[in-house]
C-alpha positions as CSV (number, residue, x, y, z in Angstrom):
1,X,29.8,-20.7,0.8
2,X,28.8,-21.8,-2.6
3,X,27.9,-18.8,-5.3
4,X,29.5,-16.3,-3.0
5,X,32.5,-14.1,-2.6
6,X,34.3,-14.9,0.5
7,X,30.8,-15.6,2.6
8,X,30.9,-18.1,5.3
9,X,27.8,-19.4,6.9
10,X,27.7,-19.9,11.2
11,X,25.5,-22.7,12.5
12,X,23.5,-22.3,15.9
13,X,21.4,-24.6,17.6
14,X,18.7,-23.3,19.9
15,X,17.2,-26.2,21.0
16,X,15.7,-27.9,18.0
17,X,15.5,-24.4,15.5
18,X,18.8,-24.0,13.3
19,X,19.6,-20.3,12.5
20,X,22.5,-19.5,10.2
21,X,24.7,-15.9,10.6
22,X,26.6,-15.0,7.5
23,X,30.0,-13.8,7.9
24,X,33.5,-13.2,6.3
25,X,37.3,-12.1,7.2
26,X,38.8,-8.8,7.0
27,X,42.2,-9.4,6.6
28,X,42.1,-12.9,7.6
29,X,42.5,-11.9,11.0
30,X,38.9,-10.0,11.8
31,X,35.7,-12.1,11.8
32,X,33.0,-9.8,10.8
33,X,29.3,-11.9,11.8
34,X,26.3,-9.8,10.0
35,X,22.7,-11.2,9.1
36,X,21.5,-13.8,10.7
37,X,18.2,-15.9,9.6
38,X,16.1,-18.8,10.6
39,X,16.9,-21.4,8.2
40,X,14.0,-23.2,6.9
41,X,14.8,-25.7,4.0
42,X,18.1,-26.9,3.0
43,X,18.4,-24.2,0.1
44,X,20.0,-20.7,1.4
45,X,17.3,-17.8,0.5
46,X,18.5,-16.0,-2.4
47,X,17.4,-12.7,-0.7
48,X,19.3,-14.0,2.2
49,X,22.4,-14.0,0.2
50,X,22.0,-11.2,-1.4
51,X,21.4,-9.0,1.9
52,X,25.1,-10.3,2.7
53,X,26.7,-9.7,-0.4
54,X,25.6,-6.1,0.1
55,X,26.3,-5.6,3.7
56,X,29.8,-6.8,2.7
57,X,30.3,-4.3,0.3
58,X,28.8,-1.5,2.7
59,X,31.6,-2.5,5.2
60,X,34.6,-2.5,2.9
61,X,32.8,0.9,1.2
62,X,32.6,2.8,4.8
63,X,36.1,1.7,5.9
């Protein structure tokens, strides 16, 4: 993902609303999926992003 560090975005479709759940590897092997949002316009919400950066960092911190 653009202007992260090792974020990925997941795309769902339920029905016709798009939601998007950030994730990222741990060790390449573990797929850690955290926040999840309705995506509304074709920009990412900063806040959004942010939220994941930190959650990130959390995970790594407590491990």
């Amino acid at each position: 993902m653009t202007g992260s560090n090792g974020l990925y975005e997941v795309r769902v479709e339920v029905g016709t609303e798009i939601y998007r759940v950030f994730s990222f590897f741990d060790k390449g092997q573990l797929i850690i999926l955290m926040n999840g949002f309705h995506k509304k316009s074709q920009k990412t919400p900063t806040n959004e992003l942010e939220l994941a950066e930190k959650l990130k960092k959390q995970y790594f911190d407590e491990k």
